[in-house]
PDB file with SEQRES, HELIX, SHEET and CRYST1 records, atoms N, CA, C and O in Angstrom:
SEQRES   1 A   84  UNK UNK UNK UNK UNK UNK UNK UNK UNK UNK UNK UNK UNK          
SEQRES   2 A   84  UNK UNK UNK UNK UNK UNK UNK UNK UNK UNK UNK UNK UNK          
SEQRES   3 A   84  UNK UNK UNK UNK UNK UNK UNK UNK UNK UNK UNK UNK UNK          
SEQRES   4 A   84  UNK UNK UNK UNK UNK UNK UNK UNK UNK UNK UNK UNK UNK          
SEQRES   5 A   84  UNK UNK UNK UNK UNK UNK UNK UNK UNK UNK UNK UNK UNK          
SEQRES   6 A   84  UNK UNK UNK UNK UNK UNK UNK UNK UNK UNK UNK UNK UNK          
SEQRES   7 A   84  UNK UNK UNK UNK UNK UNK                                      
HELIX    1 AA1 UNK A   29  UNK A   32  1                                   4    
HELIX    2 AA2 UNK A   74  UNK A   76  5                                   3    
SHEET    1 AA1 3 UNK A  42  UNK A  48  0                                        
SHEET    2 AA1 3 UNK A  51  UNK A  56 -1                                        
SHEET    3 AA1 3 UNK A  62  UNK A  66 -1                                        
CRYST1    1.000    1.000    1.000  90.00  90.00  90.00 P 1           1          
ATOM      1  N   UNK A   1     -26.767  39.952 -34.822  1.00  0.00           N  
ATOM      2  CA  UNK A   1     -27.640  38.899 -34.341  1.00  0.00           C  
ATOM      3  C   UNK A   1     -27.015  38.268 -33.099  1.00  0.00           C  
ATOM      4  O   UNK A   1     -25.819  37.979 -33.116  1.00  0.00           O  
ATOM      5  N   UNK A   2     -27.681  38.069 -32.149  1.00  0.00           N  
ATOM      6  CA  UNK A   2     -27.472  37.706 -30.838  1.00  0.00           C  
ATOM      7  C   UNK A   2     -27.779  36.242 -30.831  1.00  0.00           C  
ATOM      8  O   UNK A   2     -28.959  35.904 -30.927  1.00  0.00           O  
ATOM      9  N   UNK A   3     -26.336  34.851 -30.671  1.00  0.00           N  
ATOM     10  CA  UNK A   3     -26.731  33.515 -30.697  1.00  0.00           C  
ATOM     11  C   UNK A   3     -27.479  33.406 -28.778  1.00  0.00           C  
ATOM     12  O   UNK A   3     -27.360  34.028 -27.723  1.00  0.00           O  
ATOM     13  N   UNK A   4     -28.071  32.458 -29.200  1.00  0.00           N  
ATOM     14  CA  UNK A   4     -28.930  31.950 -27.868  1.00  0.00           C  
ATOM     15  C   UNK A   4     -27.598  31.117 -26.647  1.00  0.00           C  
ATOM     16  O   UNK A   4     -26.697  30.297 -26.826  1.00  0.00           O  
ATOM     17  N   UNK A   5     -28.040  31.759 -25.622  1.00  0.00           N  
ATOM     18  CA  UNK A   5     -26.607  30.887 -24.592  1.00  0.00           C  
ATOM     19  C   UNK A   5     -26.780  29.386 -24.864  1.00  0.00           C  
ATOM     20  O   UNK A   5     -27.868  28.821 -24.970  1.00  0.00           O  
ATOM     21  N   UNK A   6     -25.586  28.820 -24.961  1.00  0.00           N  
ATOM     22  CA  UNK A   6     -25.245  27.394 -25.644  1.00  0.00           C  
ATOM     23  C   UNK A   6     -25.999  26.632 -24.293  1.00  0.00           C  
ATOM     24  O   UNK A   6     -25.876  26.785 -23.078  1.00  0.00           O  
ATOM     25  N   UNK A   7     -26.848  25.726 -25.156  1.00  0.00           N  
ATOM     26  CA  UNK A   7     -27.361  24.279 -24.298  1.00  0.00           C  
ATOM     27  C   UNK A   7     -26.801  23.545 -23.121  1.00  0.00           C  
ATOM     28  O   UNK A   7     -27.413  22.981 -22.214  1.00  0.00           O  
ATOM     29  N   UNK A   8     -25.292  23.686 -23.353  1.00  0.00           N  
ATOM     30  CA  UNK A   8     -24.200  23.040 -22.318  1.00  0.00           C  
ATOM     31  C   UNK A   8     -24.251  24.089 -21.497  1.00  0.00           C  
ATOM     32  O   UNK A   8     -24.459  23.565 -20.402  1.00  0.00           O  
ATOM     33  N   UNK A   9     -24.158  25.901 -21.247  1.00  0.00           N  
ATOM     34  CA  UNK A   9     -23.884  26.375 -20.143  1.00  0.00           C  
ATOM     35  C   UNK A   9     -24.658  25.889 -19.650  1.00  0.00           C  
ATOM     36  O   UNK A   9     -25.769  25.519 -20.029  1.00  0.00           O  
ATOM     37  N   UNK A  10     -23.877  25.800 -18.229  1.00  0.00           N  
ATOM     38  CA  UNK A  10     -24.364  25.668 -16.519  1.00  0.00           C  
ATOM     39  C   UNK A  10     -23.506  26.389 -15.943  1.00  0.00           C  
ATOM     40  O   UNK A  10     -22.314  26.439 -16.248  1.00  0.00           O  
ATOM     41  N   UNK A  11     -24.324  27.314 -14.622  1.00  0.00           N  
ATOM     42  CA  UNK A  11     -23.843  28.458 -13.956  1.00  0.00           C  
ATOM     43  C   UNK A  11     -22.982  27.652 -13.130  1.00  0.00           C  
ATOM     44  O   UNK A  11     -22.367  28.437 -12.408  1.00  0.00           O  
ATOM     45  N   UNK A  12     -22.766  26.908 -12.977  1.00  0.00           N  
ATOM     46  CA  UNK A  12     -21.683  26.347 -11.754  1.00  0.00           C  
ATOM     47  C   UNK A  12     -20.568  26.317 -12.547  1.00  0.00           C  
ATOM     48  O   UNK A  12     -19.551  26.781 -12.030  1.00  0.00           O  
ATOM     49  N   UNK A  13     -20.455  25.746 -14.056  1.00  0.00           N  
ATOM     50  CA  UNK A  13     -18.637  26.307 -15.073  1.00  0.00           C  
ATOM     51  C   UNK A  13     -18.291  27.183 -15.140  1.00  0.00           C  
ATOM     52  O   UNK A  13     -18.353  27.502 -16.327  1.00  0.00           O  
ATOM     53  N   UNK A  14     -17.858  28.004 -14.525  1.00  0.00           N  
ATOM     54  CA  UNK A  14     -17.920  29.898 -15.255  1.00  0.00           C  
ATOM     55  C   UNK A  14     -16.339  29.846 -14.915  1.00  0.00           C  
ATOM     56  O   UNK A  14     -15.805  29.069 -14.124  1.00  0.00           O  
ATOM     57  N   UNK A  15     -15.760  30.770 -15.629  1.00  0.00           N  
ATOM     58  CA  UNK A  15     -13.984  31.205 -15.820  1.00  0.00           C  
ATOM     59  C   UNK A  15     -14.645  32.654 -15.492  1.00  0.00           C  
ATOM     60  O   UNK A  15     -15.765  33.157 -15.578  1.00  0.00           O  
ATOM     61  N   UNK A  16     -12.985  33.164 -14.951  1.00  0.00           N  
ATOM     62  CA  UNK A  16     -13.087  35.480 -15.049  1.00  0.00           C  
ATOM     63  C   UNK A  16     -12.557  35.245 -15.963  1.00  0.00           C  
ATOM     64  O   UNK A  16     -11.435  34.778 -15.771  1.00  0.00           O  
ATOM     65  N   UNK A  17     -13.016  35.415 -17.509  1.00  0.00           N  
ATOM     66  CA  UNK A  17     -12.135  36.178 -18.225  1.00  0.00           C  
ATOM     67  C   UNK A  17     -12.740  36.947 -19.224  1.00  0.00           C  
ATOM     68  O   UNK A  17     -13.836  36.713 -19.733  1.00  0.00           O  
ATOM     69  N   UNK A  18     -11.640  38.302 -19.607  1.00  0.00           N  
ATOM     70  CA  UNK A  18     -12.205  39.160 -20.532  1.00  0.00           C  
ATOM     71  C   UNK A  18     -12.690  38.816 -21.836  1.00  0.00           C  
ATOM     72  O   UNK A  18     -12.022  38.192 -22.660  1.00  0.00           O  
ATOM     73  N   UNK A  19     -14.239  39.363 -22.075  1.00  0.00           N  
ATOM     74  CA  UNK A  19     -14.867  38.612 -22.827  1.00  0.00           C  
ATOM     75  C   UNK A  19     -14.179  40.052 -24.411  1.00  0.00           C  
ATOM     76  O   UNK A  19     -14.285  41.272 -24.531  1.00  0.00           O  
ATOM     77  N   UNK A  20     -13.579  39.006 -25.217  1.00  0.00           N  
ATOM     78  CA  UNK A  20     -13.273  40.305 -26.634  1.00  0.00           C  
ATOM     79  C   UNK A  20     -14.018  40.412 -27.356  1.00  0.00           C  
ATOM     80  O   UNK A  20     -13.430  40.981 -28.275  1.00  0.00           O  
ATOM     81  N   UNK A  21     -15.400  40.201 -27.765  1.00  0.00           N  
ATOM     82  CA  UNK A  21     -16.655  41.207 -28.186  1.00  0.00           C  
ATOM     83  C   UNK A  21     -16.872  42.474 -27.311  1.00  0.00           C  
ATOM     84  O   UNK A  21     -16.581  43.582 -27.761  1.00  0.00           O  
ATOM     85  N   UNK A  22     -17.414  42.304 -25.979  1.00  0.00           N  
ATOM     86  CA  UNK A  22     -18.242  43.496 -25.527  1.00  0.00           C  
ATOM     87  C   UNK A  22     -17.321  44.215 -24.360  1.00  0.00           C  
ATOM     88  O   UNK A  22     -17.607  45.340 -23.949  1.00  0.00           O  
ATOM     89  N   UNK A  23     -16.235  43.495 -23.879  1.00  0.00           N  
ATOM     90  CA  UNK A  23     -15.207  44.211 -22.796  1.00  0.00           C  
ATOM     91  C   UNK A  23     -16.642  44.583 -21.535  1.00  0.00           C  
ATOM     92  O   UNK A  23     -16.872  45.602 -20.885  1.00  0.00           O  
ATOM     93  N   UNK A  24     -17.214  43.537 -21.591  1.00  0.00           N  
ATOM     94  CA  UNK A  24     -18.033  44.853 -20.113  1.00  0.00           C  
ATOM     95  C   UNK A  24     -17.687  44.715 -18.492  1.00  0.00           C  
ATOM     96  O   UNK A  24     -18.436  45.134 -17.609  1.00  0.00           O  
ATOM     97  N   UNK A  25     -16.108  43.891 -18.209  1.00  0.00           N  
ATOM     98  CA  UNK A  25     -15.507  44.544 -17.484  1.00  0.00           C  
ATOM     99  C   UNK A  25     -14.472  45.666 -17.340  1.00  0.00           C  
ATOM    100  O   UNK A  25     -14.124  46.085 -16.236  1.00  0.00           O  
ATOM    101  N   UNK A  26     -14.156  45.975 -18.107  1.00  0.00           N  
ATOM    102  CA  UNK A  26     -12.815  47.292 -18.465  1.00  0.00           C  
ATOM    103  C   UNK A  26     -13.377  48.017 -17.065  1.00  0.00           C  
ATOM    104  O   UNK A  26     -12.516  48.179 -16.200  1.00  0.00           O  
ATOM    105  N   UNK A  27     -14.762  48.481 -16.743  1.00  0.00           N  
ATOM    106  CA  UNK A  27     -14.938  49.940 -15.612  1.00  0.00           C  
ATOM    107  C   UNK A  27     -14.730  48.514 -14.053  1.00  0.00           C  
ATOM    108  O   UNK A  27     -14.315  49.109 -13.058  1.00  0.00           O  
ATOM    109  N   UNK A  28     -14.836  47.711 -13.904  1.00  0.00           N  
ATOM    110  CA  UNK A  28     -15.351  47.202 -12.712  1.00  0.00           C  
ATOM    111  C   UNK A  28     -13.788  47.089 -12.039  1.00  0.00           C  
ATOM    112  O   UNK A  28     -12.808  46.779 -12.715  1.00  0.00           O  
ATOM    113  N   UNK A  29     -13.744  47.350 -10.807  1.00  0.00           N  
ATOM    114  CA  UNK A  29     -12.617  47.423  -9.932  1.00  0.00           C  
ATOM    115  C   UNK A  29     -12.782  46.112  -9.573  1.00  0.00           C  
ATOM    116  O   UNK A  29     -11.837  45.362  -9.816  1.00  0.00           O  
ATOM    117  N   UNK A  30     -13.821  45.631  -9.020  1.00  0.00           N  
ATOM    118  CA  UNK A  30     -13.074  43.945  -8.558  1.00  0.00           C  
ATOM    119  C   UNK A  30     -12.635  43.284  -9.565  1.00  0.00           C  
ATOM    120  O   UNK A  30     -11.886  42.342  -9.307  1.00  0.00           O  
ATOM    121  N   UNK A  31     -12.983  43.591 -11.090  1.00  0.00           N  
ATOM    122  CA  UNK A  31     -12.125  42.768 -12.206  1.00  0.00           C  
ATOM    123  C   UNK A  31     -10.853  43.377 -12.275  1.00  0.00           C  
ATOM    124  O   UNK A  31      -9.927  42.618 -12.563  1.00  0.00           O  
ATOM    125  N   UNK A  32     -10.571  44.637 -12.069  1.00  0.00           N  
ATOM    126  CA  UNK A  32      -9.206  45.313 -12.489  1.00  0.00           C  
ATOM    127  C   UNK A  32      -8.165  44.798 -10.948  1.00  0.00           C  
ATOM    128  O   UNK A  32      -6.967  45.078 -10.919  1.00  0.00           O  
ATOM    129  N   UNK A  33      -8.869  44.024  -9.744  1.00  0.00           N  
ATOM    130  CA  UNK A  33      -8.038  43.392  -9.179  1.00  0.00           C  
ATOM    131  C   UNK A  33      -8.137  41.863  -9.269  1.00  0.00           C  
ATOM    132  O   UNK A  33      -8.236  41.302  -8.178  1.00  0.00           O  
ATOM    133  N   UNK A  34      -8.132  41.315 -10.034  1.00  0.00           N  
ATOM    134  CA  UNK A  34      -8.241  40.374 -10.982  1.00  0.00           C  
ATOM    135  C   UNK A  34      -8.724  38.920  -9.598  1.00  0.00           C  
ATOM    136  O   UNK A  34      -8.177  37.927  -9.118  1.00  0.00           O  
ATOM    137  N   UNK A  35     -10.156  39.715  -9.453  1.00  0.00           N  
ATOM    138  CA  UNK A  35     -10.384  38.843  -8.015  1.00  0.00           C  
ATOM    139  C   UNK A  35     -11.823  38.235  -8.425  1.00  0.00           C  
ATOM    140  O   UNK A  35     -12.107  38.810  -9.476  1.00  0.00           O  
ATOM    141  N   UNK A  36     -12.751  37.440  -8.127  1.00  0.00           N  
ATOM    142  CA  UNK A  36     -13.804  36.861  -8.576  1.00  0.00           C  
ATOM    143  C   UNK A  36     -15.004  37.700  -8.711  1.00  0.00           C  
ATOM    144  O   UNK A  36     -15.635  37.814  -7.660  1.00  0.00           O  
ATOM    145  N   UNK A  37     -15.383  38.190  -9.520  1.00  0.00           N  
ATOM    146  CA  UNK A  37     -16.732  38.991  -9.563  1.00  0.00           C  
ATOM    147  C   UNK A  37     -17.953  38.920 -10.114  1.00  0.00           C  
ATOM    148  O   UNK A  37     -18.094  38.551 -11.280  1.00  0.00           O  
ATOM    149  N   UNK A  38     -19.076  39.302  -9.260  1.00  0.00           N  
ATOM    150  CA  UNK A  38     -20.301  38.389  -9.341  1.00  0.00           C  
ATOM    151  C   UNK A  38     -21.453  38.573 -10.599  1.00  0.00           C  
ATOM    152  O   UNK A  38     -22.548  38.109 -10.919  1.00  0.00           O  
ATOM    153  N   UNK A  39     -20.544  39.476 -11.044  1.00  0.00           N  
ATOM    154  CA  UNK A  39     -20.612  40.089 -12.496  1.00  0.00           C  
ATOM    155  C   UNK A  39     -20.626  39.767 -13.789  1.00  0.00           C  
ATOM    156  O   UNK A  39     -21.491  39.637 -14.655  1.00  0.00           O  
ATOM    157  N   UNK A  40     -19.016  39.630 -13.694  1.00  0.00           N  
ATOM    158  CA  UNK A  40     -18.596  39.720 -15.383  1.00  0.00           C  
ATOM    159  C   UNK A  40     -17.404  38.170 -15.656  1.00  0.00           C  
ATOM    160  O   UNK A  40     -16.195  38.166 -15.891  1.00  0.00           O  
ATOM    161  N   UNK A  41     -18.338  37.056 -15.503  1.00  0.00           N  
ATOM    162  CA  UNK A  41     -18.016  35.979 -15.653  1.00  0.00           C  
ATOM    163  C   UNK A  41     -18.159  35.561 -17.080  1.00  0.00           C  
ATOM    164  O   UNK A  41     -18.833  36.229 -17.865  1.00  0.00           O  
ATOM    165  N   UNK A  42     -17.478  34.362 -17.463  1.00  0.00           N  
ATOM    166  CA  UNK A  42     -17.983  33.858 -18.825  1.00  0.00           C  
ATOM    167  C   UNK A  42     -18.538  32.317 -18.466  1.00  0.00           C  
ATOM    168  O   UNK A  42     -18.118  31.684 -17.498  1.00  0.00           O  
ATOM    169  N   UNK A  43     -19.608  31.788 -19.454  1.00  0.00           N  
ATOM    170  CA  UNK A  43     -20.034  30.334 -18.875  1.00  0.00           C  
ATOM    171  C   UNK A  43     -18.924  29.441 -19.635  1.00  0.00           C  
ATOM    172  O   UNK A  43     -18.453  29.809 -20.712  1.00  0.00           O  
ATOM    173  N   UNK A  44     -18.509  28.144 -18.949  1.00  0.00           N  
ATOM    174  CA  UNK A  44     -17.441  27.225 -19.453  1.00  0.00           C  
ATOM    175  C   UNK A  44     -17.764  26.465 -20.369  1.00  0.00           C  
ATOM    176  O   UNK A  44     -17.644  25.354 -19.853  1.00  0.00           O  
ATOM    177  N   UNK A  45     -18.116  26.315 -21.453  1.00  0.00           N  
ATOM    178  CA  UNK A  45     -18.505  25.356 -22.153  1.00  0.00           C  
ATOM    179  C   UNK A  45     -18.596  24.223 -22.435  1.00  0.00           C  
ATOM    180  O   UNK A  45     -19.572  23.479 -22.530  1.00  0.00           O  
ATOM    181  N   UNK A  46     -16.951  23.993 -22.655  1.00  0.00           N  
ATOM    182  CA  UNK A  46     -16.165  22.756 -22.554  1.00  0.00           C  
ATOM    183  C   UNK A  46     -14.594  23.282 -22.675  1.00  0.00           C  
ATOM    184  O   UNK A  46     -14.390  24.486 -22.834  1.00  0.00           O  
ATOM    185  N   UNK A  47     -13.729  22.545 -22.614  1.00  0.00           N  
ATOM    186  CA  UNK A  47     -12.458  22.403 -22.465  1.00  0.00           C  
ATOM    187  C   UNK A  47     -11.999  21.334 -23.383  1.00  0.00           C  
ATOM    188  O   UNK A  47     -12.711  20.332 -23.449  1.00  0.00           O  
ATOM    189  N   UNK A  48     -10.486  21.412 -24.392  1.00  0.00           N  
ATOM    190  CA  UNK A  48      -9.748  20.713 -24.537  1.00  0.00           C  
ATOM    191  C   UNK A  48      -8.496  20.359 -23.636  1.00  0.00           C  
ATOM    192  O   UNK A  48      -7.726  20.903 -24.428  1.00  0.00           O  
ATOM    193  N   UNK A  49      -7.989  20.087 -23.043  1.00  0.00           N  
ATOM    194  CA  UNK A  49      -6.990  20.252 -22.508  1.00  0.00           C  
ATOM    195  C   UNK A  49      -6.880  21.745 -22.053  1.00  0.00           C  
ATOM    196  O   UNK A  49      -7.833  22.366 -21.581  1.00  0.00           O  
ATOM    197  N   UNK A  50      -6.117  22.061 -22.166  1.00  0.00           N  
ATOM    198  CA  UNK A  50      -5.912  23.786 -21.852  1.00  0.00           C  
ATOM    199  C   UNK A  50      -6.212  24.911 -22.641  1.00  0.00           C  
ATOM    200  O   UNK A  50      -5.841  26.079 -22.530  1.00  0.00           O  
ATOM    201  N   UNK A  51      -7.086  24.253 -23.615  1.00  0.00           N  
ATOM    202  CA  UNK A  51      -7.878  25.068 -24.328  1.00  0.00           C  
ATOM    203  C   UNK A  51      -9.671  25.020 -23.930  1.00  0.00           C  
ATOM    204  O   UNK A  51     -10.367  24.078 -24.308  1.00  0.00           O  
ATOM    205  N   UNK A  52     -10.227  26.181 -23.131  1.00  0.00           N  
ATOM    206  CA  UNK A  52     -10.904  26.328 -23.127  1.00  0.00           C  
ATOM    207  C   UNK A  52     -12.057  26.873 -24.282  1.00  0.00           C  
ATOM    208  O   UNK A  52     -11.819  27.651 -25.205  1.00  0.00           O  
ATOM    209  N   UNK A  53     -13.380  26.232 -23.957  1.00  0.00           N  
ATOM    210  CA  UNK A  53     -14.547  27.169 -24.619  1.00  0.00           C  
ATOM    211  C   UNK A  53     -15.353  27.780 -23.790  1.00  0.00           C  
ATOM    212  O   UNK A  53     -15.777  27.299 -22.739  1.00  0.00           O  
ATOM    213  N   UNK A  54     -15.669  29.184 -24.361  1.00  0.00           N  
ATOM    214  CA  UNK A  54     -16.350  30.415 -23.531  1.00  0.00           C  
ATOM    215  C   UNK A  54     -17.590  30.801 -24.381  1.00  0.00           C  
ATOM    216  O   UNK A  54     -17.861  30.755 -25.581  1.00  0.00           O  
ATOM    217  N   UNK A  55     -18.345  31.271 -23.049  1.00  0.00           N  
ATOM    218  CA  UNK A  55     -19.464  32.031 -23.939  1.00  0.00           C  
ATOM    219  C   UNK A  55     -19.968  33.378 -22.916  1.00  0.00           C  
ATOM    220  O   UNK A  55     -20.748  33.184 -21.983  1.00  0.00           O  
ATOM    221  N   UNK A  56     -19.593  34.297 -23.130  1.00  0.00           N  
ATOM    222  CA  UNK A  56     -20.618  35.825 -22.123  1.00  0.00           C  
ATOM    223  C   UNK A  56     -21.667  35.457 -22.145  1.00  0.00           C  
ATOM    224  O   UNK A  56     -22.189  34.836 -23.071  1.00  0.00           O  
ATOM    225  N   UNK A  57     -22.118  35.747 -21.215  1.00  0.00           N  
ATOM    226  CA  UNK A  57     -23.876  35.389 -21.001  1.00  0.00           C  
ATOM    227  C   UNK A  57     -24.456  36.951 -21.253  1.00  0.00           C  
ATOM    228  O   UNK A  57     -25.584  37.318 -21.583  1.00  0.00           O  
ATOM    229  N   UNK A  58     -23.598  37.493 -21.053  1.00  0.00           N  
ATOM    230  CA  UNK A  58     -24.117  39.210 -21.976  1.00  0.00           C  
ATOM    231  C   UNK A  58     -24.468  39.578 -23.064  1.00  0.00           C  
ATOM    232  O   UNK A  58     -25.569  40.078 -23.293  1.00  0.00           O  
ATOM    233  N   UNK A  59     -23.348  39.332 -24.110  1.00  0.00           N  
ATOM    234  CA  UNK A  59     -23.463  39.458 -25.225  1.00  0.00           C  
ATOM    235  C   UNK A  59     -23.960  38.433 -26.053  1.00  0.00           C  
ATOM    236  O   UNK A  59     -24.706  38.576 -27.022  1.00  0.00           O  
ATOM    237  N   UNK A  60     -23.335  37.040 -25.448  1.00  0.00           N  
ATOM    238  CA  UNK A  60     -23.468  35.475 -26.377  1.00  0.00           C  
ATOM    239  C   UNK A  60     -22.443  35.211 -27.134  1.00  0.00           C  
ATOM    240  O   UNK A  60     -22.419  34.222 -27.867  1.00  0.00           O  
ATOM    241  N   UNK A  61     -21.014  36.477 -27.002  1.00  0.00           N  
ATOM    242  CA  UNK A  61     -20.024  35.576 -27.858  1.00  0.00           C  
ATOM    243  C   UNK A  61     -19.484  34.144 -27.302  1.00  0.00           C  
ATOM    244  O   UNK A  61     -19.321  33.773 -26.139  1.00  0.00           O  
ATOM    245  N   UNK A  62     -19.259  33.455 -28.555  1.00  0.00           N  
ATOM    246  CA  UNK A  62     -18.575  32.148 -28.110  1.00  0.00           C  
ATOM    247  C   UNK A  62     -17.146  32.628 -28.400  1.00  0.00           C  
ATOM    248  O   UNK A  62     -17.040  33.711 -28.975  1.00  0.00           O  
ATOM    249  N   UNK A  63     -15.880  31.858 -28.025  1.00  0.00           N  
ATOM    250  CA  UNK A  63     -14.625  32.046 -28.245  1.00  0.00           C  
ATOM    251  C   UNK A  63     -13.909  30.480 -27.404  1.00  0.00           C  
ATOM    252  O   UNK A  63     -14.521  29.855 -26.538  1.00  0.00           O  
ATOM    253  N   UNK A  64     -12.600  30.133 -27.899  1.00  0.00           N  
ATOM    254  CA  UNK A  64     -12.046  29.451 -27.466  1.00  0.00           C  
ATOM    255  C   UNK A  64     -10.629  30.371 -26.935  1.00  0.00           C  
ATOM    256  O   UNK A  64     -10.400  31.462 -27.458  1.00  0.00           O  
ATOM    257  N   UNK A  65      -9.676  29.779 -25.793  1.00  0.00           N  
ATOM    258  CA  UNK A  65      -8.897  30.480 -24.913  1.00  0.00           C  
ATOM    259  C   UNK A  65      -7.788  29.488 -24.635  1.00  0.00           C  
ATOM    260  O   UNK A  65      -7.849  28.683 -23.706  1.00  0.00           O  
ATOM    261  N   UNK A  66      -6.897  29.566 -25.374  1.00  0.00           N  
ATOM    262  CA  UNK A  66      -5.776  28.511 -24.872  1.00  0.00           C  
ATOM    263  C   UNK A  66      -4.810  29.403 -23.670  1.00  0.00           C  
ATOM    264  O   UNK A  66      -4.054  30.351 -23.882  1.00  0.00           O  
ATOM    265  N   UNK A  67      -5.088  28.828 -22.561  1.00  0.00           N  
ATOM    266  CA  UNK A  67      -4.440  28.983 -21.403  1.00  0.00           C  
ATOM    267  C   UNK A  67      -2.711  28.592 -20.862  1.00  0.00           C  
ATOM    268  O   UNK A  67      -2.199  28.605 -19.742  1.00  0.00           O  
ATOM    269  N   UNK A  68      -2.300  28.347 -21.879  1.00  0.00           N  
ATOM    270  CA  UNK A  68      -0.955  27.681 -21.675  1.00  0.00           C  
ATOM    271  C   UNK A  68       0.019  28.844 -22.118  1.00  0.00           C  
ATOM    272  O   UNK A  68       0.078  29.290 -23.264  1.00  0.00           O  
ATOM    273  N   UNK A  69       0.853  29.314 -20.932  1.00  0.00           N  
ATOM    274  CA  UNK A  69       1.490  30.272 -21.298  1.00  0.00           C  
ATOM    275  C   UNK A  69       2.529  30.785 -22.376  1.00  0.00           C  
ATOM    276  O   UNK A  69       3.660  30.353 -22.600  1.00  0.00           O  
ATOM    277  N   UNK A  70       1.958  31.651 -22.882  1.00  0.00           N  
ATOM    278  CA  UNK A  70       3.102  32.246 -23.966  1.00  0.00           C  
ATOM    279  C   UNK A  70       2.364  31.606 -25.286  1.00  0.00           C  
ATOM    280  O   UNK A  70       3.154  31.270 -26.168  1.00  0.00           O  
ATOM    281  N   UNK A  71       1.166  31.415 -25.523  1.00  0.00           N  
ATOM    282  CA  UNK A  71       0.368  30.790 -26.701  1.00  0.00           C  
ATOM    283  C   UNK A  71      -0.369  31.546 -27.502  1.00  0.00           C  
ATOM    284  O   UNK A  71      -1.224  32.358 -27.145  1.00  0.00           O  
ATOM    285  N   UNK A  72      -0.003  31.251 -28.719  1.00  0.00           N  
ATOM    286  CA  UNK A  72      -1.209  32.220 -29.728  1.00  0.00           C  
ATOM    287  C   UNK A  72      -2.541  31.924 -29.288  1.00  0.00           C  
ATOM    288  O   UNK A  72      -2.878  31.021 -28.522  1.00  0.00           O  
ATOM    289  N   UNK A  73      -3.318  32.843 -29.896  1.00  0.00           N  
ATOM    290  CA  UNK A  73      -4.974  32.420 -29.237  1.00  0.00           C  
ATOM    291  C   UNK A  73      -5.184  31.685 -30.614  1.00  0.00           C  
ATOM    292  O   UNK A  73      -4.689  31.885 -31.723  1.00  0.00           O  
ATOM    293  N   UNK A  74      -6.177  30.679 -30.107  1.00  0.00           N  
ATOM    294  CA  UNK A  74      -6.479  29.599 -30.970  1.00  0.00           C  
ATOM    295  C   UNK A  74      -6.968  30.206 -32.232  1.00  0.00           C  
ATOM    296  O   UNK A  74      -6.384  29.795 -33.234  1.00  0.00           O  
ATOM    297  N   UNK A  75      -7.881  31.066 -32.418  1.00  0.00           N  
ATOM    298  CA  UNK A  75      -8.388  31.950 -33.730  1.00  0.00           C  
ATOM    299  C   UNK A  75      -7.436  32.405 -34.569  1.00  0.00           C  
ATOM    300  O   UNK A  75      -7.812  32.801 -35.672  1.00  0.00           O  
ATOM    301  N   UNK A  76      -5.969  32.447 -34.227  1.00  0.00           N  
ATOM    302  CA  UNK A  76      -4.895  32.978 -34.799  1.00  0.00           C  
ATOM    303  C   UNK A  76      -4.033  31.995 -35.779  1.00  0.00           C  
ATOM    304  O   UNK A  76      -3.507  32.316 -36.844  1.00  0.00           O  
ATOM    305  N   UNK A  77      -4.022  30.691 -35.134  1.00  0.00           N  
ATOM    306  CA  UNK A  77      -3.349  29.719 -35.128  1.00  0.00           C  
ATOM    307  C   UNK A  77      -3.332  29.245 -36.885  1.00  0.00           C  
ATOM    308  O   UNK A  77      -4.440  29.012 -37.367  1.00  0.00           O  
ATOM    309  N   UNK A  78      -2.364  29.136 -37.615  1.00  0.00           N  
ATOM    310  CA  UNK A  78      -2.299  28.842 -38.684  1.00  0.00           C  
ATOM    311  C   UNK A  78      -3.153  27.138 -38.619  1.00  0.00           C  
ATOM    312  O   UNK A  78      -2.900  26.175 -37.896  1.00  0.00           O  
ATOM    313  N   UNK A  79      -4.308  27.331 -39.794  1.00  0.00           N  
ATOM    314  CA  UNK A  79      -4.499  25.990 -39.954  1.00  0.00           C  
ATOM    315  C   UNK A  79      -5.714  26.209 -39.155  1.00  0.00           C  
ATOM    316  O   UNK A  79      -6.212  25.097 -38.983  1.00  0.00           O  
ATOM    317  N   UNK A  80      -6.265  26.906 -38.715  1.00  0.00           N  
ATOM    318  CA  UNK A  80      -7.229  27.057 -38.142  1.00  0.00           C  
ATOM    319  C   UNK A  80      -8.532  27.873 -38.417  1.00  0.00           C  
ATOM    320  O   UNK A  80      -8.192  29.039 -38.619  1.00  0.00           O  
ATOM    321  N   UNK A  81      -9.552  27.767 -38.483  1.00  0.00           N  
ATOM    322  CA  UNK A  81     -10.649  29.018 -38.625  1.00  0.00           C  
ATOM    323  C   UNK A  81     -10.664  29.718 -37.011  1.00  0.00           C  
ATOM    324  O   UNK A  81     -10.294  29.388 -35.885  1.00  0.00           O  
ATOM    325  N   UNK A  82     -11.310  30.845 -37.649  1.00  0.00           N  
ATOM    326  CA  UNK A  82     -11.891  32.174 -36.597  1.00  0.00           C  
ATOM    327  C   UNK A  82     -12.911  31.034 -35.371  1.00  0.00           C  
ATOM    328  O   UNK A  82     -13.792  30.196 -35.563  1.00  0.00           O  
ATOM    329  N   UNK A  83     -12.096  31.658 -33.908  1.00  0.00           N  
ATOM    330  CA  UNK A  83     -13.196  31.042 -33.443  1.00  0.00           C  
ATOM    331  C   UNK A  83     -14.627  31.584 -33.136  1.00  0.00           C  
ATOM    332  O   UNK A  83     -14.820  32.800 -33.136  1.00  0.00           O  
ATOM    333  N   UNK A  84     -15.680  30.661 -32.862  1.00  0.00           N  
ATOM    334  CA  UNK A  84     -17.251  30.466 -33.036  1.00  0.00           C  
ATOM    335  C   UNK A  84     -17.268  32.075 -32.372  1.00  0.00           C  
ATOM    336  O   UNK A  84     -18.337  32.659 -32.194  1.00  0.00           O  
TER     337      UNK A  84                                                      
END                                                                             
């Protein structure tokens, strides 16, 4: 089942990052030079601090992304559920 893109995206929040449901940048060369592409964006949802929320506008996964280097991904995190 495919969720509906969240109420909050707006195309002006968008992050590059690899979306881990559908990977549908793996073939694209401007993603494999990790440069802005007009493509395979994710919409921004919201943010905690350096924990972002994501959603593909492809597929519709949601996911959260803690950006702070050397960090478990938040879905991992003891004490935590799977993220959305």
């Amino acid at each position: 089942m495919r969720l509906p893109i969240d109420p909050q995206a707006d195309i002006a929040r968008r992050a590059w990052v690899t979306c881990p449901a559908c990977d549908d940048a793996r073939h694209c060369a401007t993603c494999a030079d990790r440069r802005t592409c007009g493509e395979h964006w994710r919409y921004l949802i919201a943010n905690d601090g350096p924990v972002l929320h994501l959603q593909c506008p492809g597929c519709t996964h949601t996911w959260s992304l803690d950006t702070r280097p050397g960090s478990t991904p938040v879905a991992l995190r003891p004490g935590r559920t799977a993220a959305k």
